[in-house]
C-alpha positions in Angstrom: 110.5 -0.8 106.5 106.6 -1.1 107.1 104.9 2.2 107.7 103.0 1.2 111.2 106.7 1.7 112.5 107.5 4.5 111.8 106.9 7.1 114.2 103.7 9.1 114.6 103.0 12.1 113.2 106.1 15.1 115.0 105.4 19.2 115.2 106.2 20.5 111.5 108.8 22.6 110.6 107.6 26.3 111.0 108.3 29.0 108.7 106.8 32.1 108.7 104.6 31.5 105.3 103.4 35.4 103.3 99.9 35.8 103.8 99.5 35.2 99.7 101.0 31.8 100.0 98.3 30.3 102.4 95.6 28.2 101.7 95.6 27.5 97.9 98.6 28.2 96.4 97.6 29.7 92.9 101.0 30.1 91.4 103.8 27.5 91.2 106.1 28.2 94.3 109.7 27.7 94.7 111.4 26.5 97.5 115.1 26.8 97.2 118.4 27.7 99.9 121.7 29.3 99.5 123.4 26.2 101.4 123.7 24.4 98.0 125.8 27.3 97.0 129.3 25.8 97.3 128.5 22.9 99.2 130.5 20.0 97.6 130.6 16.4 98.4 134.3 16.1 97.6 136.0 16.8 94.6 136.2 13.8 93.4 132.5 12.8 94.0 129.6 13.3 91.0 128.1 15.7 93.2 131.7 18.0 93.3 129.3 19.9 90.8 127.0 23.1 91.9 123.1 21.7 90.9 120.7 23.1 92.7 122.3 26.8 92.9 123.3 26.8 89.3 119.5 26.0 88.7 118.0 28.9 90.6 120.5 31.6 89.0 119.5 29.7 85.7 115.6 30.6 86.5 116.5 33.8 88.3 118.4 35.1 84.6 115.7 34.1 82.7 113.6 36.4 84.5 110.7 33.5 85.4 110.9 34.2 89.2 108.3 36.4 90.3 109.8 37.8 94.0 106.1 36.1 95.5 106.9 32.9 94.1 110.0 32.2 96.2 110.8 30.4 99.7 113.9 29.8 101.6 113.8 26.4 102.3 113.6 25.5 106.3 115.7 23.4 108.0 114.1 19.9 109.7 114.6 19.4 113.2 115.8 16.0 114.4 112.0 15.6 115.6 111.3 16.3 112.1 113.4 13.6 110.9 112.3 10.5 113.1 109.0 10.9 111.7 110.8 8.2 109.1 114.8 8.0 110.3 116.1 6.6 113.6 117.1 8.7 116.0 120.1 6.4 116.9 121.0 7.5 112.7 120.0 11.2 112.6 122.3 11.4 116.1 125.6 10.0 114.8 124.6 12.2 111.1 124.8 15.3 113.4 127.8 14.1 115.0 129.9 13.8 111.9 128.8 17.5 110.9 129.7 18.6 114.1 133.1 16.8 114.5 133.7 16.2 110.3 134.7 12.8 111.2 132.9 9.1 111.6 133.6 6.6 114.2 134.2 2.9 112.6 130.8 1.8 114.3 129.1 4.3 113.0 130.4 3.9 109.3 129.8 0.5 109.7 126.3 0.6 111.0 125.4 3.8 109.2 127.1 3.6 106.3 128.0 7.4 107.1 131.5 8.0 105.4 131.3 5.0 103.3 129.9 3.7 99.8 130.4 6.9 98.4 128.4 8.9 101.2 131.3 11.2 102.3 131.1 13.0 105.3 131.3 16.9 104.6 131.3 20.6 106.2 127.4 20.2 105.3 126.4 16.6 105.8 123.4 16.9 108.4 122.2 20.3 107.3 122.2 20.1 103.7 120.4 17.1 103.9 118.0 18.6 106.4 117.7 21.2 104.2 116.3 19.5 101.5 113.7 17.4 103.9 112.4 20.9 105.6 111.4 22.0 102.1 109.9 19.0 100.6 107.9 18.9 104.2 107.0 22.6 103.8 106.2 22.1 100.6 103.5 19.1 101.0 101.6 21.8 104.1 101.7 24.7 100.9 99.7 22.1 99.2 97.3 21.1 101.6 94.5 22.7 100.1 96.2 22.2 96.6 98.6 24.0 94.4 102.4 23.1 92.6 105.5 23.5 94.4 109.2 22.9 93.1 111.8 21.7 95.2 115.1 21.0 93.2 117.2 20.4 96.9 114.5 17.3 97.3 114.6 14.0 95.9 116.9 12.1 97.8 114.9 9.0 97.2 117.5 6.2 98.5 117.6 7.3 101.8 116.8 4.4 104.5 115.3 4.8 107.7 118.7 3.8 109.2 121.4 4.4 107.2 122.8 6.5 104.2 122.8 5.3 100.7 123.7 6.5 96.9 124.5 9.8 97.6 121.3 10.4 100.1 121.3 10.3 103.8 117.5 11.2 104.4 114.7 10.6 102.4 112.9 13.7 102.4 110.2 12.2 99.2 109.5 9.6 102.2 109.3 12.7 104.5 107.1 14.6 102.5 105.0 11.8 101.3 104.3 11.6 104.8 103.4 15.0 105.6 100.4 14.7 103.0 99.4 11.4 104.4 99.1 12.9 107.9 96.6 15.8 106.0 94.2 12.6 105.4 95.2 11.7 102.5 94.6 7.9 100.8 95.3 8.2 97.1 98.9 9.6 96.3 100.9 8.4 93.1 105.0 9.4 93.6 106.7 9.1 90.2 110.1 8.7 89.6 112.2 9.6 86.5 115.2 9.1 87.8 117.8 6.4 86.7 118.2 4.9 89.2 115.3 3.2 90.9 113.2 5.0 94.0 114.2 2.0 95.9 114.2 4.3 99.1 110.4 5.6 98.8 109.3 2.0 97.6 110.4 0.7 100.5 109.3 3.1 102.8 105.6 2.5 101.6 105.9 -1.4 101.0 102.9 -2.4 103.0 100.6 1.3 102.5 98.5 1.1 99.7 97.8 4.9 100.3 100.9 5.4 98.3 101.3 4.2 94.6 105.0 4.4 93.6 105.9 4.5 89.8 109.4 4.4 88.9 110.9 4.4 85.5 114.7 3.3 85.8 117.3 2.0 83.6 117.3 -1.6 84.3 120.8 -3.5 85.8 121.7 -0.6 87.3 122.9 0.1 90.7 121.1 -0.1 93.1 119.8 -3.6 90.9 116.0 -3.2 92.1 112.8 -2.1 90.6 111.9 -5.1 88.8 109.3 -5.7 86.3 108.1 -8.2 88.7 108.6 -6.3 91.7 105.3 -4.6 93.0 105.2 -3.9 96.4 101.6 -5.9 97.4 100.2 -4.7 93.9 100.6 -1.0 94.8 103.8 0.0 93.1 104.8 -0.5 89.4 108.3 -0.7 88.1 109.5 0.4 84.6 113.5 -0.9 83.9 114.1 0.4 80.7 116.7 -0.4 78.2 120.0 1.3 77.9 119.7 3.7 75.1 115.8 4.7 75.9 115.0 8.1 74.1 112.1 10.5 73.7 109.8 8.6 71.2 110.3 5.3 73.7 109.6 7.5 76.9 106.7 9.3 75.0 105.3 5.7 74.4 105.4 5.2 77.9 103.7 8.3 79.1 101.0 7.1 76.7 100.8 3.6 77.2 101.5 3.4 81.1 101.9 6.3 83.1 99.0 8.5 81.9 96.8 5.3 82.1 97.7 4.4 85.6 97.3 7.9 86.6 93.8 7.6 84.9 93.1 4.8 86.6 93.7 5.6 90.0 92.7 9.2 90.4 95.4 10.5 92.5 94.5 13.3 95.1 98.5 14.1 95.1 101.4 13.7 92.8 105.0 13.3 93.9 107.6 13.3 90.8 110.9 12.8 91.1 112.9 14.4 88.3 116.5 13.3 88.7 118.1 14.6 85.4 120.8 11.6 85.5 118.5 10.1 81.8 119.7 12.8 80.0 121.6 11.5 77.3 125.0 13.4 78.8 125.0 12.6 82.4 127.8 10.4 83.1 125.8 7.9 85.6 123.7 6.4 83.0 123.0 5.0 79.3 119.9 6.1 78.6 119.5 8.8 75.5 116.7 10.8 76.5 116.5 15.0 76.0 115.1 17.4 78.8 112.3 17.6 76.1 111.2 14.4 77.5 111.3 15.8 81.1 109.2 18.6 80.2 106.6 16.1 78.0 105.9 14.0 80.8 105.8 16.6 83.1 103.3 18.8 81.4 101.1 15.4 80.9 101.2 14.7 84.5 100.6 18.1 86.2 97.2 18.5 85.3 96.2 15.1 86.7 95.8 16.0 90.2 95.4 19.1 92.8 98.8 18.9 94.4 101.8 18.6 92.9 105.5 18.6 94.1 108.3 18.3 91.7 111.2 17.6 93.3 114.9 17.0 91.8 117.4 14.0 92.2 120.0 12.8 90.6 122.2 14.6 87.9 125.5 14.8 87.5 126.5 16.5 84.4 126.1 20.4 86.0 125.0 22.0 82.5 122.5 19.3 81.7 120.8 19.5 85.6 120.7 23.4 85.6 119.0 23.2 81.9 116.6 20.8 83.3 115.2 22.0 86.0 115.1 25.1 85.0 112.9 24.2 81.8 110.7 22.2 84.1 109.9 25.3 86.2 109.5 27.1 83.1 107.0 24.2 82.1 105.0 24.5 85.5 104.4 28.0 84.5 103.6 28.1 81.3 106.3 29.9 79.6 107.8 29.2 76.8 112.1 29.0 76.6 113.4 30.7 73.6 115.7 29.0 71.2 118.5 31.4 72.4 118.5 32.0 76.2 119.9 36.0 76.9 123.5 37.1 77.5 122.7 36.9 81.6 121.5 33.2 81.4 124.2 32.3 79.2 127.0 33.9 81.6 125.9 31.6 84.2 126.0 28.5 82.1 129.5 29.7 81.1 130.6 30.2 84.3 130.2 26.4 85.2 133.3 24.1 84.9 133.2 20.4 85.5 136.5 18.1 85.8 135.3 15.4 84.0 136.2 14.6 79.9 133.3 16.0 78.4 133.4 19.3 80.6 137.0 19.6 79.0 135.3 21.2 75.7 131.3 21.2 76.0 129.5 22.1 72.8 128.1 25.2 72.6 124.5 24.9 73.1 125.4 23.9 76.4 125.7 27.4 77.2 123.2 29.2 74.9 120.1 27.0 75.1 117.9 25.3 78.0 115.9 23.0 75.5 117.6 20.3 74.4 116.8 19.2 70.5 114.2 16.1 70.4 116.1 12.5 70.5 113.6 10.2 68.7 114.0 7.0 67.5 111.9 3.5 66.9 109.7 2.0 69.7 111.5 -1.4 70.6 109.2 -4.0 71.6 110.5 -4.5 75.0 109.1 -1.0 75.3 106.2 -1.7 73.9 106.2 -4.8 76.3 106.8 -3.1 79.5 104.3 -0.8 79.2 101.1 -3.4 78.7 102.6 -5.6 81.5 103.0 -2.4 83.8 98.9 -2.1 83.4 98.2 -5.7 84.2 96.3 -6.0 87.8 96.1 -2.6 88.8 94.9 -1.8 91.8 91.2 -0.6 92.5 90.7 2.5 91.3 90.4 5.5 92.5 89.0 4.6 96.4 89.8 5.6 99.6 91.8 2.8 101.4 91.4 1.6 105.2 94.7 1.4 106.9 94.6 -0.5 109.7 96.6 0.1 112.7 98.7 -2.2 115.4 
């Protein structure tokens, strides 16, 4: 998907934004809903488990949410949506909320109900959910500031059709919505597992938008190459299985933070699916929420805007621990080696059907930050990183974009 096709620029969502929150936003915002709050994919599905509304009582017992910080995430419209989706796509979405059901031709075209994107009580406004705030939360930053959006980061979504667990894009979306402010230097970075195949995509032939994405390699959805770069304006990291703090500390060093250097981003975009923990069941890798919070804190002073967004994670204590330390890295604070009895009741209140949720250790309920997980640099590391800086991009100028 080239970006000349996508549609022009919609009417953004409208909220009714505090007086304090305009223009500069001087505190890290958070933009969170109460539709994640038993809204299940199925059962059986990874995503049976609560994330995002675990993550926000997590924040809200620790007692780092001012009352000024927070905002209910909007909804998009459907106008909102074909900014980047068709509207042939976003019509039959809406159709399977409405009836809970999916024609063959859709499922077959759309992929709605199929591939392991179930159709579900929420399965249009969830979705839209999580687009509205990303959306709203690249107009907070117009003028600058950090916003968290745990609901966003949806990053396989096609213009078209649903895929790995997503069925919009709303980093595409939002990426967007800065882009439309006059933007030309943006860097989205991706710590998912899985590779941003979605946003990479999306921005194949912009070089406004550098995308970054550090993935385990031969994993679904078996993109994100070394080689694979987008025109020279995206960079992909497949790691090894097994990748833990010291290697992804050597890669902050040695890749990202240099790349960021180089190209002097006006906006940053990360990604933080929680699915390289070392417990999530979705992939090999060995890495701690330390490493989230490392590269994180690294990253956020490199650029006026920021928007952290969440993504994958399926293991519900080790999400909620997450992204709850990474809000408690935007603002400063430091998470105690023993989180209080109110934090703790809503880890322990969490249940999870698979083996290891059967008997989870106990730091799983009484801490947020994990215990470091280092180890020895391997050289494909080592190798990854110095071929990751080879024929970079000029740096740090405004690009002409030409137009049909």
């Amino acid at each position: 998907m080239t970006l000349w096709r996508m549609r022009p620029a919609r009417p953004a969502v409208q909220t009714r934004l505090r007086p304090h929150n305009r223009g500069v936003t001087t505190r890290p915002l958070l933009i969170g809903s109460e539709i994640y709050r038993g809204s299940t994919y199925g059962p059986k599905h990874p995503l049976a488990i609560p994330r995002v509304s675990t993550t926000l009582d997590l924040i809200r017992a620790m007692g780092w949410l001012a009352p000024v910080q927070y905002l209910d995430s909007p909804r998009a419209t459907p106008a909102d949506l074909t900014r980047f989706h068709t509207p042939g796509y976003i019509a039959a979405l809406m159709q399977a909320e409405a009836t809970q059901r999916v024609d063959p031709a859709h499922r077959e075209r759309f992929r709605i109900g199929a591939d392991g994107n179930p159709v579900f009580r929420e399965v249009f406004s969830r979705p839209a959910t999580g687009a509205g705030g990303v959306m709203l939360a690249a107009r907070l930053t117009a003028e600058g500031g950090v916003v968290h959006v745990p609901g966003g980061g949806t990053h396989h979504g096609m213009p078209d059709r649903a895929s790995g667990f997503c069925y919009l894009n709303d980093a595409v979306l939002g990426l967007l919505a800065w882009l439309d402010q006059g933007l030309t230097r943006i860097l989205y970075l991706d710590l998912d597992a899985h590779h941003g195949d979605g946003v990479e995509a999306a921005f194949a032939d912009d070089p406004r938008v550098f995308t970054l994405s550090i993935h385990e390699a031969n994993r679904w959805p078996h993109t994100g190459r070394a080689e694979d770069r987008a025109g020279g304006h995206a960079r992909n990291l497949p790691v090894p299985e097994g990748t833990h703090d010291s290697e992804a500390d050597f890669l902050l060093r040695h890749a990202i933070l240099p790349i960021i250097r180089h190209l002097r981003p006006q906006a940053i975009m990360v990604q933080a699916g929680a699915d390289s923990v070392a417990e999530d069941p979705l992939s090999r890798l060995a890495l701690s929420n330390a490493a989230y919070r490392a590269t994180l804190a690294a990253v956020m002073g490199q650029a006026p805007r920021l928007i952290l967004l969440g993504g994958g994670g399926y293991n519900p204590w080790s999400v909620a621990r997450c992204w709850a330390g990474l809000w408690a890295t935007l603002n400063g604070l430091a998470i105690p080696p023993r989180i209080p009895p109110a934090a703790e009741a809503v880890l322990r209140a969490l249940t999870w059907c698979r083996a290891a949720g059967r008997n989870p250790p106990e730091h799983w309920f009484t801490t947020i930050a994990d215990e470091p997980r280092p180890g020895p640099v391997r050289p494909e590391i080592r190798a990854l990183a110095a071929r990751t800086l080879d024929a970079l991009p000029e740096a740090g100028l405004p690009v002409a974009v030409s137009t049909p």
